[in-house]
MDTraj code that builds the backbone (N, CA, C; nanometers):
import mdtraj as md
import numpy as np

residues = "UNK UNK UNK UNK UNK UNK UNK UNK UNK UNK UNK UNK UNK UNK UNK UNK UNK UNK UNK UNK UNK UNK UNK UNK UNK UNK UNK UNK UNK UNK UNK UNK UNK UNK UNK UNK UNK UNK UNK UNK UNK UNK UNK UNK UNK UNK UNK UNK UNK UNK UNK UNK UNK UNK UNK UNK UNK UNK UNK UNK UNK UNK UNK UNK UNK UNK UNK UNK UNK UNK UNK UNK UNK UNK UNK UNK UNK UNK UNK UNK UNK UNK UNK UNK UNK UNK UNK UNK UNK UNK UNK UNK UNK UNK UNK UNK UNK UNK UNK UNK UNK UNK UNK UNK UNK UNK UNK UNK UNK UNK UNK UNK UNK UNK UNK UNK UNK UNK UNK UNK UNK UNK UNK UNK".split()
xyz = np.array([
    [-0.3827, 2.7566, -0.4049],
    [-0.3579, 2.6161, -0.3833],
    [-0.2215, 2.5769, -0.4411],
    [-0.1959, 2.6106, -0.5692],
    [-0.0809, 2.5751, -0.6391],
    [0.0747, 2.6585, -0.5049],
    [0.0157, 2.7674, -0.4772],
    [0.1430, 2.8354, -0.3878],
    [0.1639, 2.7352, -0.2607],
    [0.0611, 2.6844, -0.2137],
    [0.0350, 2.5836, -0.1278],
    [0.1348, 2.4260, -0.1299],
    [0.0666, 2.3917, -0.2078],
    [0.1837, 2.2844, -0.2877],
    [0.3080, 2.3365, -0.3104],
    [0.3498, 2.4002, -0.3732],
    [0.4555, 2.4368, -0.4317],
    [0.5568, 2.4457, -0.2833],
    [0.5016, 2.5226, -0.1748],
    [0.5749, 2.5554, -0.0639],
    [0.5971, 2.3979, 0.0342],
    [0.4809, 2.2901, 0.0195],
    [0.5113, 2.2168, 0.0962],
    [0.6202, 2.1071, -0.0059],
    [0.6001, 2.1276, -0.1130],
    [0.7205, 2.0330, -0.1688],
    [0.8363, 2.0878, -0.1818],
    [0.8350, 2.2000, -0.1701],
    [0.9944, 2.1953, -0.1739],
    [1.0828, 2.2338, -0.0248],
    [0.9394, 2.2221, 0.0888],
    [0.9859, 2.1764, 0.2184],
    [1.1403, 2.0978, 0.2271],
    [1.1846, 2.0685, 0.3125],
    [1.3436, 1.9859, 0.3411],
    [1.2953, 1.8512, 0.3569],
    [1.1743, 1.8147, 0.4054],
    [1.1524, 1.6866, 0.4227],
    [1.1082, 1.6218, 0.3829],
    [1.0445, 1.6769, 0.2559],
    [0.9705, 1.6220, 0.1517],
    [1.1088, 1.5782, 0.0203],
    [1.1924, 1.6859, 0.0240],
    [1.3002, 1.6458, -0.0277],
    [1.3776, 1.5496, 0.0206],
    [1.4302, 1.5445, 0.1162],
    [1.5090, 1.4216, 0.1812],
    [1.3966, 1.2657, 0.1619],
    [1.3108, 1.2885, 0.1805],
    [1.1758, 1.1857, 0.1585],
    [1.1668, 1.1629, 0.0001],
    [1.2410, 1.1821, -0.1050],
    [1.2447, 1.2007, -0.2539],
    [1.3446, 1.1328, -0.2795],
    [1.4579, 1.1995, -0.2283],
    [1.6171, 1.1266, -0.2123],
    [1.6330, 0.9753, -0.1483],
    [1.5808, 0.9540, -0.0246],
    [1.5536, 0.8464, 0.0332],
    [1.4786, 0.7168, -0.1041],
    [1.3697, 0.7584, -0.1365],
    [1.3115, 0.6652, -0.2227],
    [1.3883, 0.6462, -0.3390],
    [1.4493, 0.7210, -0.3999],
    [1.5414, 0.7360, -0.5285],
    [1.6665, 0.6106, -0.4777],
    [1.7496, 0.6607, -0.3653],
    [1.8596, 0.5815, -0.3193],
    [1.8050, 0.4620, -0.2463],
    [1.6993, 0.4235, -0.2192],
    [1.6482, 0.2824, -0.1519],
    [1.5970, 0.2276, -0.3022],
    [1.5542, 0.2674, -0.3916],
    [1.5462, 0.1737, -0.4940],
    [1.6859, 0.1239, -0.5619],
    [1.7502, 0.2446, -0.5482],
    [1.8783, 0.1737, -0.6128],
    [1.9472, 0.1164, -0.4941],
    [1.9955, 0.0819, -0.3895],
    [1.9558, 0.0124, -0.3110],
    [1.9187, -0.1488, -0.3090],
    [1.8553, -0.1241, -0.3269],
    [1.7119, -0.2187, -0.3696],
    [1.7934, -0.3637, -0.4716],
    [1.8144, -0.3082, -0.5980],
    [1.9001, -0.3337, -0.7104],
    [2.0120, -0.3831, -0.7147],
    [2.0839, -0.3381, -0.6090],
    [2.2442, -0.4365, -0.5848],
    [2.1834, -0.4440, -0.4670],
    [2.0937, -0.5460, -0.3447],
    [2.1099, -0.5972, -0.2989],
    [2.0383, -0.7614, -0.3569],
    [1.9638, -0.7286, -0.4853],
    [1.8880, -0.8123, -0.5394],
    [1.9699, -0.8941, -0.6640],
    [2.1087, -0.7736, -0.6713],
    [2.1681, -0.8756, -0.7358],
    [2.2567, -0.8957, -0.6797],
    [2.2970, -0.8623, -0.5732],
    [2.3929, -0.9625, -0.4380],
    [2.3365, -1.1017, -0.4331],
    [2.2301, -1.1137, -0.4072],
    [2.1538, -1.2205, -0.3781],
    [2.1554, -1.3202, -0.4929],
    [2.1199, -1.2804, -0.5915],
    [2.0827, -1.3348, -0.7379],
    [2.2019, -1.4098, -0.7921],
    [2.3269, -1.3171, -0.8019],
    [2.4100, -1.3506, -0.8507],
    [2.5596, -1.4082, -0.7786],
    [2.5572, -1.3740, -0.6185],
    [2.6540, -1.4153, -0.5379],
    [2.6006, -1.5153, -0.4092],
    [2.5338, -1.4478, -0.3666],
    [2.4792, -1.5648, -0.2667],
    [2.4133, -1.6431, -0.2964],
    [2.2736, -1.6476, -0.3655],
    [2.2273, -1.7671, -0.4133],
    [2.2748, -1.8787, -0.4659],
    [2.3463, -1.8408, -0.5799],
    [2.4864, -1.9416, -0.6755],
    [2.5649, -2.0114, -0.5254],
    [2.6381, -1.9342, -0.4900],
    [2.7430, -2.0075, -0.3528],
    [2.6174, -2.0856, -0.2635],
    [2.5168, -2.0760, -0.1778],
    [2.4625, -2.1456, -0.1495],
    [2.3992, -2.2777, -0.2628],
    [2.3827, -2.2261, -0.3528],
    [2.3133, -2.3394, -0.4323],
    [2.4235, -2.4947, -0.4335],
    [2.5905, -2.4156, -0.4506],
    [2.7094, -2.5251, -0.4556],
    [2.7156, -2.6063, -0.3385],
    [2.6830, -2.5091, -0.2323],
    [2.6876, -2.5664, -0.0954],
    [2.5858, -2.6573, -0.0602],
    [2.4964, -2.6908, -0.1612],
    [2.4054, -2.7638, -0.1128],
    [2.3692, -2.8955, -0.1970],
    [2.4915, -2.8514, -0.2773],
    [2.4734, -2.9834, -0.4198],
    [2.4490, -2.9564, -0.5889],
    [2.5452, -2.8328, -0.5954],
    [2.4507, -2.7873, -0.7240],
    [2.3385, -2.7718, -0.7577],
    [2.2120, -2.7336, -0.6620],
    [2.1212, -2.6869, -0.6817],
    [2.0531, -2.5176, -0.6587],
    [2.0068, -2.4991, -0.8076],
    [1.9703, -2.3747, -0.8266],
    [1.8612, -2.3698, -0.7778],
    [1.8500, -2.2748, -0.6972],
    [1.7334, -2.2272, -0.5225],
    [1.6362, -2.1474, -0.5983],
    [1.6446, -2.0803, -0.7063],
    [1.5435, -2.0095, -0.8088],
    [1.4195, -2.1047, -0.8789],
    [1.4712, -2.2355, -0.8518],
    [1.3924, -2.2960, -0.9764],
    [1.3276, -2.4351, -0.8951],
    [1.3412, -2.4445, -0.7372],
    [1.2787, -2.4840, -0.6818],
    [1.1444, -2.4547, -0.6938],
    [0.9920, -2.5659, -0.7256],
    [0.9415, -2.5514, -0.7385],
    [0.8620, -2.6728, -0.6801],
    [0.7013, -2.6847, -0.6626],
    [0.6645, -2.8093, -0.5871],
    [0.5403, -2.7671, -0.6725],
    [0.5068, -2.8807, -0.8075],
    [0.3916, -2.9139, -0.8633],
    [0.2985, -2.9847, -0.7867],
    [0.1433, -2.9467, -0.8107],
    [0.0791, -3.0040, -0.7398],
    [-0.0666, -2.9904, -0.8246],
    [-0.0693, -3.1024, -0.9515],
    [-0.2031, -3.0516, -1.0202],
    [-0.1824, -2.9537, -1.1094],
    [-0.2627, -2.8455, -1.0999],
    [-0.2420, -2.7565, -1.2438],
    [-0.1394, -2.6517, -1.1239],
    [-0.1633, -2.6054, -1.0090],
    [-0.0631, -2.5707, -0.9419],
    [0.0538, -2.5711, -0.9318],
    [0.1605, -2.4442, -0.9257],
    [0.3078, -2.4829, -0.8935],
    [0.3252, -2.3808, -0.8177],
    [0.4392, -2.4667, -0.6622],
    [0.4707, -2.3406, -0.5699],
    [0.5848, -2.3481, -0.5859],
    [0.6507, -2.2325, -0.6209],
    [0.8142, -2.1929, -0.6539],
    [0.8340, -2.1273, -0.4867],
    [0.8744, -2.2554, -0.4303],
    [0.9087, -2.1723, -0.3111],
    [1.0774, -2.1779, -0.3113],
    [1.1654, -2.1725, -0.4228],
    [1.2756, -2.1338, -0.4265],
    [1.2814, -1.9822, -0.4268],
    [1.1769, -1.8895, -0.4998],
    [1.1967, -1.8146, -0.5517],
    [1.1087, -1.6800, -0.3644],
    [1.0977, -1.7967, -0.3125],
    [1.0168, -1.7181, -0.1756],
    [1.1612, -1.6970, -0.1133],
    [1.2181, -1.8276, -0.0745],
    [1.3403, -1.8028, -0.0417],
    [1.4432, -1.7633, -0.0628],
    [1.4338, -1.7016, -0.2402],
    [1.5564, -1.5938, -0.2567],
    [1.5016, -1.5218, -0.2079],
    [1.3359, -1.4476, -0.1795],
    [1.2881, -1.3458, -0.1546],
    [1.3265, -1.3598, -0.0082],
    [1.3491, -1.4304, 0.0571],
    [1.3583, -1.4079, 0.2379],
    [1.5142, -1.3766, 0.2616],
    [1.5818, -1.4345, 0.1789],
    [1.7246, -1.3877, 0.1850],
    [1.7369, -1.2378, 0.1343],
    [1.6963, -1.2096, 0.0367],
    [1.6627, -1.0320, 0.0076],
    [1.6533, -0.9919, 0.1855],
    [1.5371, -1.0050, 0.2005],
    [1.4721, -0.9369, 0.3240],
    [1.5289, -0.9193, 0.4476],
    [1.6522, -1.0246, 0.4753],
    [1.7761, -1.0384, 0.5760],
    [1.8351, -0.9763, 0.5196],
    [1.8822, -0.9394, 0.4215],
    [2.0123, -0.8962, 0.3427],
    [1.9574, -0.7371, 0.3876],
    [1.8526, -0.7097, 0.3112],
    [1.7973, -0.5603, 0.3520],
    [1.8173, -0.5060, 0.4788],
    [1.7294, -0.6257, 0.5477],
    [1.7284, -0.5452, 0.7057],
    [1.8918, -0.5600, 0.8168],
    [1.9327, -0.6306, 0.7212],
    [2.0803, -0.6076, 0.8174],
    [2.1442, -0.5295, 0.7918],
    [2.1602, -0.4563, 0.6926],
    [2.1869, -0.3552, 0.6374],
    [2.1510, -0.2372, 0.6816],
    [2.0363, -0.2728, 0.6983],
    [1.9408, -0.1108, 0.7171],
    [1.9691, -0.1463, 0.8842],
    [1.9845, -0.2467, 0.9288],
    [2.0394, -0.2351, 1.0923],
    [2.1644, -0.1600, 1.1189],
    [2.2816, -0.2283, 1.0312],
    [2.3638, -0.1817, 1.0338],
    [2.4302, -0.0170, 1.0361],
    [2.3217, 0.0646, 0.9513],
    [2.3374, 0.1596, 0.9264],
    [2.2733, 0.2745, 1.0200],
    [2.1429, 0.2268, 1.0716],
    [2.0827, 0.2856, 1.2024],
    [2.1808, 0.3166, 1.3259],
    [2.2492, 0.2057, 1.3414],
    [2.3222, 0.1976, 1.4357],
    [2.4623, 0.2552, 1.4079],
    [2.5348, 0.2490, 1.3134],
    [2.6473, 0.3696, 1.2780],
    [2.5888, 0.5033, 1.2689],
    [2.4964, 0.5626, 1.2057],
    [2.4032, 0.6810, 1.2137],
    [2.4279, 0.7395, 1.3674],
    [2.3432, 0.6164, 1.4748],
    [2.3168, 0.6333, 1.5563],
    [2.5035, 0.6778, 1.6721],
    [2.5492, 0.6330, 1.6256],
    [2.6802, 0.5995, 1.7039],
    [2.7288, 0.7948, 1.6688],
    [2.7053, 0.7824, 1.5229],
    [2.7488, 0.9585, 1.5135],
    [2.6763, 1.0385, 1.5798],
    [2.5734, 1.0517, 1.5855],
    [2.4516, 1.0991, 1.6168],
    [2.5065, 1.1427, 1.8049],
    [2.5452, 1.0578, 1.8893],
    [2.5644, 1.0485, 1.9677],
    [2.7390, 1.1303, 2.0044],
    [2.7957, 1.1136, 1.9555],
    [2.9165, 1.1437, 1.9611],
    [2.9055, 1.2939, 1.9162],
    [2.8420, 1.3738, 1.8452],
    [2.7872, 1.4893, 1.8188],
    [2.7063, 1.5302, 1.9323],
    [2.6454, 1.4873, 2.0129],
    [2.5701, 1.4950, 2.0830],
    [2.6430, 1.5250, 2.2261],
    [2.7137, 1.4212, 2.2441],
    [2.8514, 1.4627, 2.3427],
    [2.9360, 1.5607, 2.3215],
    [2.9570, 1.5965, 2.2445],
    [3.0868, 1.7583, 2.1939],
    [2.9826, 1.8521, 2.2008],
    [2.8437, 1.8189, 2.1810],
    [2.7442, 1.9908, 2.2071],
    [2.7597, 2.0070, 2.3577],
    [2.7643, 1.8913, 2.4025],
    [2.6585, 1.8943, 2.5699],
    [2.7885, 1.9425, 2.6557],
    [2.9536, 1.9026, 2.5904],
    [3.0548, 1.9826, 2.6794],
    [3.0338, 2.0993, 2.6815],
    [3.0725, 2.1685, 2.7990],
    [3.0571, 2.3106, 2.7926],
    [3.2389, 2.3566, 2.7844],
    [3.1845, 2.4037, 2.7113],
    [3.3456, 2.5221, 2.7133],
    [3.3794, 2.5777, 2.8138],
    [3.5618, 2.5996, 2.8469],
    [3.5697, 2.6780, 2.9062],
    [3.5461, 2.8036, 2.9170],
    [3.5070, 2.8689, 3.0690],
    [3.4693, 3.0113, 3.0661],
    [3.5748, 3.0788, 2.9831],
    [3.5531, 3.1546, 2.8913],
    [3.6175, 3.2848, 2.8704],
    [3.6637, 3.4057, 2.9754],
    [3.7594, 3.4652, 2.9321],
    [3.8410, 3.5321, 3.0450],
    [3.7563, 3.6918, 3.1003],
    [3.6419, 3.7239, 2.9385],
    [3.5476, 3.7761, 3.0458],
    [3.4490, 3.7281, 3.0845],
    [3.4173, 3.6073, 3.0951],
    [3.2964, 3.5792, 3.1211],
    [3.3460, 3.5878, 3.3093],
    [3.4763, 3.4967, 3.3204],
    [3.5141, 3.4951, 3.4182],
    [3.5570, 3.6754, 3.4954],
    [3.5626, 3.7890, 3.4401],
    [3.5306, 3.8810, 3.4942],
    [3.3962, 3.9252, 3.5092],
    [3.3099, 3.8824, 3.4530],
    [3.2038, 3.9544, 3.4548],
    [3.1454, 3.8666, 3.6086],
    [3.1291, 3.7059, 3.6466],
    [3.1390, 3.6357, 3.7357],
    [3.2096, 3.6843, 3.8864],
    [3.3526, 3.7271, 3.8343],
    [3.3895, 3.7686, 3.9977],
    [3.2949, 3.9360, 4.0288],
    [3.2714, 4.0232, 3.9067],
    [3.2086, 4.1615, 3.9531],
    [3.0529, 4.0883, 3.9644],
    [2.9993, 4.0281, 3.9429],
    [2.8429, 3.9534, 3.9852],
    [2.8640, 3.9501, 4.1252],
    [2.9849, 3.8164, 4.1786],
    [2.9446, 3.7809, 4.2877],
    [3.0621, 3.9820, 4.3496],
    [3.1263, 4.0238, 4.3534],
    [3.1483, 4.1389, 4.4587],
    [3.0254, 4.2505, 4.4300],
    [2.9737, 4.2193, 4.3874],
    [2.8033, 4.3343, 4.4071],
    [2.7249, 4.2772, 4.4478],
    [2.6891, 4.1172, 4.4566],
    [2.6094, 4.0474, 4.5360],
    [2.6559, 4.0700, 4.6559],
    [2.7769, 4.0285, 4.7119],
    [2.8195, 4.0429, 4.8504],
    [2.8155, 4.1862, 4.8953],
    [2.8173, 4.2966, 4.8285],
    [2.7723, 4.4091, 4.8610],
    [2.6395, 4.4500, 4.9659],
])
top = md.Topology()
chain = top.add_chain()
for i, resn in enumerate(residues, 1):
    res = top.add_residue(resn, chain, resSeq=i)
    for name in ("N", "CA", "C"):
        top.add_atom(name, md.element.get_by_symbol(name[0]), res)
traj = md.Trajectory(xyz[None], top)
């Protein structure tokens, strides 16, 4: 069992699947303090000196901090445009690699002999 494990973790995709989570948390971290500390602040000026963190709506023993939803929804744009952004450059290489496989080379000078003695023994 242990040889078992041992072989599927140190698989390639279990590794890249390790790396991925490591670099999406950090990630994670400067886009949360993009938000926190640059966009939130500049929107907050833009709207009257108000800090969007500390929006809150009492209601009884209840309080809904829906400032703090809406830094969270700005995270979540910030993320996924990002992670759009990057699909689609990925994707753009991805493709352009894809085009330089699919040219074919020119024949080589024997391939092109071996071609004319094919077809004069066919016509034989």
């Amino acid at each position: 069992m242990w040889k078992e494990f041992k072989s599927f973790a140190l698989k390639g995709n279990v590794l890249d699947l390790a790396f991925a989570v490591v670099i999406g948390g950090a990630f994670g971290k400067i886009v949360a303090s993009l938000v926190n500390d640059i966009i939130m602040p500049v929107v907050g000026l833009l709207i009257g000196g108000i800090d969007l963190k500390s929006l809150e709506y009492p209601h009884g023993d209840t309080v809904l901090k829906y400032g703090m939803f809406l830094q969270s929804v700005v995270d979540f744009f910030i993320i996924a445009f990002s992670l759009f952004m990057f699909v689609k450059l990925a994707g753009t290489f991805k493709r352009k690699r894809e085009e330089t496989v699919k040219a074919d080379p020119a024949p080589t000078r024997e391939e092109l002999l071996l071609t004319e003695i094919r077809d004069l023994l066919k016509n034989k």
